[in-house]
C-alpha positions in Angstrom: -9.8 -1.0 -3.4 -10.5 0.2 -7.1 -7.7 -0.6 -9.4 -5.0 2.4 -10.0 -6.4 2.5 -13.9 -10.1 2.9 -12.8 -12.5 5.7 -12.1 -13.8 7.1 -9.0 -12.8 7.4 -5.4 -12.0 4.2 -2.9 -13.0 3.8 0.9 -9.6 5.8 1.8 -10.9 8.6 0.0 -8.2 8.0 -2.6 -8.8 9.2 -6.3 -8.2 6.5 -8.6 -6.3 8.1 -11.7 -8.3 9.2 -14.7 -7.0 6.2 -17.3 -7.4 8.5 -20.3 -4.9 10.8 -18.9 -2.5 7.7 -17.9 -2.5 6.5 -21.4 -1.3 9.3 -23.1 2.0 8.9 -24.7 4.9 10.0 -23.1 7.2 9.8 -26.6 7.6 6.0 -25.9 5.1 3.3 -26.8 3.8 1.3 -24.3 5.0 -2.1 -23.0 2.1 -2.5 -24.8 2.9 -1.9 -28.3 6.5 -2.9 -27.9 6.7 -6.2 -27.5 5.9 -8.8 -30.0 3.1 -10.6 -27.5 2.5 -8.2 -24.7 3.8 -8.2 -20.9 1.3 -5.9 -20.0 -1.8 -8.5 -21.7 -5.1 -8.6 -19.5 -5.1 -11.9 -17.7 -7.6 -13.0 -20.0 -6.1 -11.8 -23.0 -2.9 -13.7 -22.3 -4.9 -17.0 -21.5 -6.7 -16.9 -24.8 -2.6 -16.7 -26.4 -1.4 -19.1 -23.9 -4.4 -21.6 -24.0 -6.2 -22.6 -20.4 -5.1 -25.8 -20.4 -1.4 -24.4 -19.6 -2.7 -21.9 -17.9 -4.2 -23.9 -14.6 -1.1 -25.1 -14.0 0.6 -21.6 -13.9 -1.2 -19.5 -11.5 -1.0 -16.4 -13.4 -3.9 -14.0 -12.0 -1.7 -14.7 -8.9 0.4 -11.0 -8.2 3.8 -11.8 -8.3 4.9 -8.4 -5.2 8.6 -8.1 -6.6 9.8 -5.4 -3.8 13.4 -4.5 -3.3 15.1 -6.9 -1.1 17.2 -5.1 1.4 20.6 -6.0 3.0 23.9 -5.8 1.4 22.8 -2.9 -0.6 24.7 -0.6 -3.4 23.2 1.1 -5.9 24.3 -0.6 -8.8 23.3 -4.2 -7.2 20.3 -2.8 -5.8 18.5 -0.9 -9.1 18.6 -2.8 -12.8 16.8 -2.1 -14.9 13.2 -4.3 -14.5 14.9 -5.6 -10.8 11.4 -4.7 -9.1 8.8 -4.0 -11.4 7.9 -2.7 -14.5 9.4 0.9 -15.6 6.0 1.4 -17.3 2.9 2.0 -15.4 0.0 -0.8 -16.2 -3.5 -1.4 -14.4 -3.4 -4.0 -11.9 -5.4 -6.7 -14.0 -2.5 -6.9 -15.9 0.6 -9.4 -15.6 3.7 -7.7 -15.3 6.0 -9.4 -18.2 9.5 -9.2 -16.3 7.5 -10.6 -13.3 6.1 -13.4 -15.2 9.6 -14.2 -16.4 11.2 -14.4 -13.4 8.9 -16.6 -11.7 9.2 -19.0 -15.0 13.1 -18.6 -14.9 12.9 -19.6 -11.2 10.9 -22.3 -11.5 11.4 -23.9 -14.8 12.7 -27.1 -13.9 9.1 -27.4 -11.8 7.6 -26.1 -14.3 8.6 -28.9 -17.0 8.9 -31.9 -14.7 5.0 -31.3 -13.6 3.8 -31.3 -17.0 6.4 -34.4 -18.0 4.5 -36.3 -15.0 1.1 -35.4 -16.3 2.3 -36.5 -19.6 3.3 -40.0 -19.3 1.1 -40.4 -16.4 -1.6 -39.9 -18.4 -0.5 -41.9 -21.5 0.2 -44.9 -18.6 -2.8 -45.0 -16.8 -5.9 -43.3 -19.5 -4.9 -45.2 -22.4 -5.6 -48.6 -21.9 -5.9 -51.1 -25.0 -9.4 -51.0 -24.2 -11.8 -47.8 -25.2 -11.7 -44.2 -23.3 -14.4 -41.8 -22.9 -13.5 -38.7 -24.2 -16.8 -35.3 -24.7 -19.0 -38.3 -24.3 -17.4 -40.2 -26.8 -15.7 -43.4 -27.0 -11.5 -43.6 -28.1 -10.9 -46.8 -29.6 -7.8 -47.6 -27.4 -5.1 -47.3 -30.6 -5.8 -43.6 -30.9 -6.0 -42.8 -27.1 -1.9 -43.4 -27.4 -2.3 -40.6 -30.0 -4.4 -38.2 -28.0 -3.0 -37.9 -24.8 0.7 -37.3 -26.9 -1.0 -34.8 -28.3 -2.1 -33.3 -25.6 1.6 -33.8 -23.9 3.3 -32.5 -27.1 1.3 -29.2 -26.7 1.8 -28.6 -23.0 5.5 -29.1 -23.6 5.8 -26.4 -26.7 3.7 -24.1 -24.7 5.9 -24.3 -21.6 8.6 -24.0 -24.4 7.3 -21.1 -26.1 6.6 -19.0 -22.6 10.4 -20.1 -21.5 12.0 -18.5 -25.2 9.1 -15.6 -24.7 10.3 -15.0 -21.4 14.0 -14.5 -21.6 13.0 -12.4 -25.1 11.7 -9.8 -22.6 14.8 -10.3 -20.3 16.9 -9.4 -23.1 14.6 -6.4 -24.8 15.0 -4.4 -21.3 17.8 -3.6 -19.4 18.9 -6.6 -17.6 20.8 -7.7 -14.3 24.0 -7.8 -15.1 25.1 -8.0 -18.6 25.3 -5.4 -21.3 25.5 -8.1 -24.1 21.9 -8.1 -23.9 21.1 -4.6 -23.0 22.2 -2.3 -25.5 23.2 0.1 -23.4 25.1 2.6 -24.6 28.9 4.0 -23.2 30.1 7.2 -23.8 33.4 6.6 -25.6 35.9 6.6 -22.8 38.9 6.5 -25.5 37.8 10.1 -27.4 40.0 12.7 -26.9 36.6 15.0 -26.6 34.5 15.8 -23.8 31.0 16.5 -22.9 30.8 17.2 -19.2 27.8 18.3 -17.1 29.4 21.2 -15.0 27.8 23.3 -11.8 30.9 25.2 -10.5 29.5 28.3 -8.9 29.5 30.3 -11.8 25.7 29.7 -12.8 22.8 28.8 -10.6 22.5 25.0 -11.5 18.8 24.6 -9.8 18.3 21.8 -6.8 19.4 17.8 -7.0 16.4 17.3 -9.3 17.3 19.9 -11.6 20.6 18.6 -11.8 19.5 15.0 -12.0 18.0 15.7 -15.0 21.2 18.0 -16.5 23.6 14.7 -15.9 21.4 12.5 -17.8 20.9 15.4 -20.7 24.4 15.3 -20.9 24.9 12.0 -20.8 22.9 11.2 -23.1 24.2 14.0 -25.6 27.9 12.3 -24.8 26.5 9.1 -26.1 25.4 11.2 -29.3 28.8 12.9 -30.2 30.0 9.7 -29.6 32.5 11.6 -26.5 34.3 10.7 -23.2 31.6 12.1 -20.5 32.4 13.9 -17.3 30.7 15.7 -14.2 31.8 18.7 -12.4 29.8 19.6 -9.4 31.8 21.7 -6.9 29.9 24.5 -6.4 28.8 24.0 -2.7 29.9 20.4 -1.6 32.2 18.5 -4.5 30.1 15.8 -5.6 32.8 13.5 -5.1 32.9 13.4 -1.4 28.9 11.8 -1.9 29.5 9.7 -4.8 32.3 7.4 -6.7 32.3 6.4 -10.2 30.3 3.0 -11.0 30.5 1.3 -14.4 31.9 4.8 -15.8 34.3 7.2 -14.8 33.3 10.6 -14.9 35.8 11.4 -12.6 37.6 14.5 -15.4 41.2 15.2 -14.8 41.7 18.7 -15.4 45.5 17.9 -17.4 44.0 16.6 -20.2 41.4 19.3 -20.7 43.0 22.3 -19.4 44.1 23.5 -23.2 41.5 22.3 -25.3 39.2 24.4 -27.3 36.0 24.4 -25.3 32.3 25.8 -25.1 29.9 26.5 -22.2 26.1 26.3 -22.6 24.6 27.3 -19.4 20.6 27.0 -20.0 18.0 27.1 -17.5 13.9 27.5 -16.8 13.1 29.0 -20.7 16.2 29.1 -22.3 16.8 25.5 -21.3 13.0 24.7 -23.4 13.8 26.4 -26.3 17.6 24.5 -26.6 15.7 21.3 -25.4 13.4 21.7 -28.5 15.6 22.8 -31.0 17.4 19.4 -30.6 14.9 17.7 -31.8 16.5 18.4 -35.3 19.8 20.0 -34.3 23.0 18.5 -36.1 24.9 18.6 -32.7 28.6 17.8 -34.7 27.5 20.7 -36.6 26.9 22.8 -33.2 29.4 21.9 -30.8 32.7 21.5 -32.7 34.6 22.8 -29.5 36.7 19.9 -28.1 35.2 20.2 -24.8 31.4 21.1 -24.6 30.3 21.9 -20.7 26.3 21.9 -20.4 24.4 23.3 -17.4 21.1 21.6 -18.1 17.8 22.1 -15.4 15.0 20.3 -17.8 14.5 17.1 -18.6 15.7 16.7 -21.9 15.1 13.0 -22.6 11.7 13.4 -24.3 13.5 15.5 -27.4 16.8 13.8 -27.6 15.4 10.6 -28.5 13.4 12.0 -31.5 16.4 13.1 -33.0 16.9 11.1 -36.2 20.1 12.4 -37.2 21.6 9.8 -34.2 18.8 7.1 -34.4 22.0 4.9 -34.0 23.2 6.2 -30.9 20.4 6.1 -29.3 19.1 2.5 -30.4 19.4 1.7 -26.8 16.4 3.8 -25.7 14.1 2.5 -28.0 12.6 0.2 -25.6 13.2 2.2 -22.6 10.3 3.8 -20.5 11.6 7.3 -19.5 12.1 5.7 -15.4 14.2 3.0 -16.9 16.3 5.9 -18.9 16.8 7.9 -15.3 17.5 4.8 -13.7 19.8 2.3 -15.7 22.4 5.9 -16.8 22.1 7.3 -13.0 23.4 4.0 -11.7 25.5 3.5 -14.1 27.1 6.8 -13.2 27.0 6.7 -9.4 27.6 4.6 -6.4 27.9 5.7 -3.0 30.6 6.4 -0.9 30.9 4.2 2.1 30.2 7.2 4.4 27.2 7.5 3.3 25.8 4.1 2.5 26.1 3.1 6.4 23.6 5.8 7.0 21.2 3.5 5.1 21.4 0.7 7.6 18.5 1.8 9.9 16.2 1.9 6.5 18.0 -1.6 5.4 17.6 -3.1 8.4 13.0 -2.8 8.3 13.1 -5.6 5.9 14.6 -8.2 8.0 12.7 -7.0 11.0 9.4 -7.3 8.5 8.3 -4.1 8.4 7.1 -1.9 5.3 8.1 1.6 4.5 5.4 4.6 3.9 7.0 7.3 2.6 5.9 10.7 1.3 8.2 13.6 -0.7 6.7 16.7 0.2 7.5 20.1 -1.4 5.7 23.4 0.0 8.1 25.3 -2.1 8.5 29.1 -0.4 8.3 28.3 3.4 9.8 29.5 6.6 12.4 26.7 5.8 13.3 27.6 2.6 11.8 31.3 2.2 14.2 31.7 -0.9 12.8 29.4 -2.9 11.1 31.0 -6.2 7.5 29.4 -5.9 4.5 28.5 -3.3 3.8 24.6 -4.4 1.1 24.1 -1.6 0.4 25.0 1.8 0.2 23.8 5.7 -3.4 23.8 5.6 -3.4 20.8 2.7 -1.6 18.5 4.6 -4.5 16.7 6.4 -5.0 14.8 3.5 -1.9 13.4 4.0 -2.2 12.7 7.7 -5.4 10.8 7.2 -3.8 8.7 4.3 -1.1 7.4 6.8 -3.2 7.1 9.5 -4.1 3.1 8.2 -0.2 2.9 8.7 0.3 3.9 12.0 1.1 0.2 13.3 4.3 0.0 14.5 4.5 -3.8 14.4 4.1 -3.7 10.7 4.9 -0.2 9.3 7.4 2.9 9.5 6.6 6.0 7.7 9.8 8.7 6.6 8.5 12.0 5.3 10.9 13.9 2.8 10.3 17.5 2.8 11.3 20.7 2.6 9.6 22.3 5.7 10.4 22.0 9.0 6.7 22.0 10.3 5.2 19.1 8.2 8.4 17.6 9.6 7.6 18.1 13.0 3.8 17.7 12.9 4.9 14.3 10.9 7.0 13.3 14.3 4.3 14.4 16.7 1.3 12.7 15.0 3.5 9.4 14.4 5.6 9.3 17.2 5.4 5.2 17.4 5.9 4.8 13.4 7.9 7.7 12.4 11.7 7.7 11.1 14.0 10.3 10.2 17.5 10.8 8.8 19.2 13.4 11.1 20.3 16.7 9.7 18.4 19.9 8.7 16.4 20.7 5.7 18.4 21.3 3.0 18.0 23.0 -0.4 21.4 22.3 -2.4 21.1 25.6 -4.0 18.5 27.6 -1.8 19.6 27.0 2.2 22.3 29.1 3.8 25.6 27.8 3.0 26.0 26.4 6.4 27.1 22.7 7.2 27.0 22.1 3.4 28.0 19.0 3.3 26.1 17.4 5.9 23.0 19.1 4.0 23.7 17.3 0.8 24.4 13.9 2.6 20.4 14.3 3.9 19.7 15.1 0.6 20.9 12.1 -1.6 20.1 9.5 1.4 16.0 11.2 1.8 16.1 10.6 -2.2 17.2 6.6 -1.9 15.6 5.9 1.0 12.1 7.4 -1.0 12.9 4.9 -4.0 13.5 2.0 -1.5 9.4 2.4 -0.1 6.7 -0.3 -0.1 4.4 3.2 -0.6 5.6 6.1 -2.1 3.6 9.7 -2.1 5.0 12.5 -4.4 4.2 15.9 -4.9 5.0 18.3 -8.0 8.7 17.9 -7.6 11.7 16.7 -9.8 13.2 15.3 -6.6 10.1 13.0 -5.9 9.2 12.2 -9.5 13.5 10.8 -9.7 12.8 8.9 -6.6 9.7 7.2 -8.0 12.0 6.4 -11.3 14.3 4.7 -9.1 12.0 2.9 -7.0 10.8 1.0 -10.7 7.9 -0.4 -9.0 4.3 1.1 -10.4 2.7 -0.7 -6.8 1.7 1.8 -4.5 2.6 5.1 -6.3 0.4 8.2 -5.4 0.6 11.9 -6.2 -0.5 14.5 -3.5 -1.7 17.3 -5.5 -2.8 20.2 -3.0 -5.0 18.7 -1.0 -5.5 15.6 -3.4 -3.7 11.8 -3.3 -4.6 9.8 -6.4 -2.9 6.8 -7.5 -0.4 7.3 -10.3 2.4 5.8 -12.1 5.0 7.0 -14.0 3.4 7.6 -17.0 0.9 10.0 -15.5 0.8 13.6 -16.5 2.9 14.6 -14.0 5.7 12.1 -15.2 5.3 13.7 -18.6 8.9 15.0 -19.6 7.0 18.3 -21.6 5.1 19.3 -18.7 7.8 19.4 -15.9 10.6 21.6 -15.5 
């Protein structure tokens, strides 16, 4: 199979993304460009840095699969930042930095006592008092001592130096589980002023995408004005019944607000591009004086924020950030699930230990039977064959289960009927969180959030043009196995392909 960065078409009819279009900048330099000696170096490249001599001993042209281990599973445990791969795309000749860190991390101890060995092994038993051979030549014994210390010496500052060079790219990312390192950025839980991302009914707020992308605007823009940071969702089913706070609590009590000065920006579709631009430059003290600002955001708004010079020091923290790691480490900051809903997981949990890999595809039609209210046609019935024959190498139910997120009940049903040994499901109806009938509301949302986690959690992940899918491939931070159906075309992508690009989405 061609590599995701090449040309052309593989066997499975696959188109292999065009790598001019990957490259292009997506207002964040590369892994790349951003680190002082590269993660995302060709294997060659890295030897010539490294020197072969270390290099035989670490097998790195081996690919290191980091996938997302199942079993005792909550979102903030299960998703830092650079957990299970990198959160920028590279080509598959590449070695994964984070990846390469780990496994040096892991087996460090290994890793030096190998080359220790080799060392005085060699300086015991190849440097006699007598001569050594050496290219052809003849050592006079006194300097074989010399040469073979040498040579241990080196092995041991290059182990060194990819040990230090390896936790350097721990600490530039987002890491596990400490903040010392990370950078990340609170919103100032002891401010007596707000910014708080509100959908109340009073505005159409768009679907879980669309809203995705409002919390983390307004998140972000909390961090700015240096402001406590809140979320009000109640317009259909009150977000709180689905989530709890995790690290922050944007839980707002309505006391401590209730007679402060405030100001609502509800901006959507066009509106929402032309405020989303003008912040490139905005003085946002200057603009939102109120005590209490409420945003009702549907655009991604990352992209522009981060240009914004006027708060380079707020927003230090993104700096090395690829927009996938943005989505991902504030989301889970945010949000954890409610028990409720996390046993509903289990089935999905449970393929791992039974050694099974997940196939999953996020499929919009847009206007449909299912959803006829829905403002666009995104594809059609007649495309999906494509997608059929794509799973058909899957349809081995002693190694695979394929889950199909969509928002159409046929490609639901024809999924069931084609797949019937292989395919899984999480009950309920299809659900638009703004669009469906507001029947069984709650239960709707449930399928919702869990179709979105259970996406991120895949060993193969297919997206179409959706917010919802391209959140779910952000959260999945593995570039392995990423595809983009786009009508009746799957190429491989990651999540720096065009359709990742924060200016050409909604």
């Amino acid at each position: 199979m061609a590599d995701p960065g090449s040309r052309g078409e593989d066997s499975d009819g696959v188109e292999a993304e065009d790598e001019s279009e990957s490259e292009k900048r997506r207002g964040v330099p590369s892994l790349r460009e951003r680190l002082p000696m590269s993660a995302g170096l060709g294997v060659g490249e890295l030897r010539a840095r490294l020197g072969v001599w270390l290099s035989n001993v670490v097998a790195l042209d081996g690919a290191v699969d980091c996938l997302v281990e199942f079993g005792d599973y909550s979102l903030s445990e299960t998703f830092p930042i650079g957990a299970t791969g990198p959160g920028q795309g590279m080509r598959n000749d590449a070695v994964d930095g984070r990846m390469l860190a780990t496994w040096i991390k892991k087996y460090q101890h290994l890793l030096f006592s190998v080359l220790l060995v080799a060392g005085l092994s060699s300086l015991m038993v190849l440097a006699p008092r007598g001569n050594v051979s050496y290219m052809d030549k003849k050592i006079p014994g006194n300097y074989s001592h010399l040469l073979f210390s040498v040579l241990l010496v080196a092995g041991l500052s290059s182990s060194t130096i990819i040990y230090m060079y390896s936790n350097n790219i721990m600490n530039m990312n987002i890491g596990i589980t400490s903040d010392v390192n990370t950078g990340f950025s609170y919103s100032n839980a002891n401010s007596s002023k707000y910014v708080i991302y509100i959908c109340d009914g009073k505005n159409l707020c768009g679907g879980y995408g669309d809203r995705q992308k409002g919390i983390v605007a307004s998140y972000i823009i909390s961090v700015m004005l240096n402001r406590q940071f809140g979320v009000i969702m109640n317009d259909s089913c009150d977000i709180k019944q689905m989530f709890k706070p995790n690290q922050i609590n944007w839980i707002v009590d309505n006391n401590k607000i209730k007679n402060k000065t405030s100001k609502r920006i509800a901006a959507l579709d066009g509106y929402c591009d032309k405020l989303r631009k003008s912040m490139i430059e905005m003085d946002l003290d200057q603009e939102y004086k109120e005590e209490v600002i409420y945003f009702s955001l549907n655009l991604e708004f990352v992209f522009y924020l981060r240009q914004n010079i006027r708060y380079e020091k707020q927003l230090k923290w993104l700096e090395h950030l690829s927009m996938s790691e943005i989505y991902n480490v504030v989301w889970h900051k945010l949000f954890k699930l409610r028990p409720h809903i996390q046993e509903k997981l289990d089935p999905f949990l449970d393929l791992k230990k039974q050694g099974l890999k997940l196939i999953s595809a996020q499929i919009r039609l847009g206007k449909n039977p299912t959803i006829p209210r829905d403002s666009k046609v995104v594809n059609s019935l007649n495309n999906m064959n494509v997608l059929w024959q794509f799973y058909k190498k899957y349809n081995d139910s002693s190694k695979y289960r394929i889950f199909i997120s969509t928002d159409s009940d046929t490609v639901r049903e024809k999924a069931r009927s084609i797949f019937p040994d292989v395919y899984s499901d999480v009950p309920g109806k299809v659900f638009h969180v703004e669009r469906s009938n507001k029947t069984d509301v709650c239960n709707g949302w449930r399928k919702v959030i869990l179709d979105q986690v259970i996406l991120s959690l895949s060993d193969v992940l297919v997206i179409s043009n959706s917010g919802f899918g391209r959140i779910a491939a952000f959260f999945r931070q593995n570039e392995n196995d990423l595809y983009c159906l786009n009508l009746d075309k799957i190429r491989r992508c990651t999540t720096q392909s065009e359709i990742f690009n924060g200016k050409s989405y909604c």
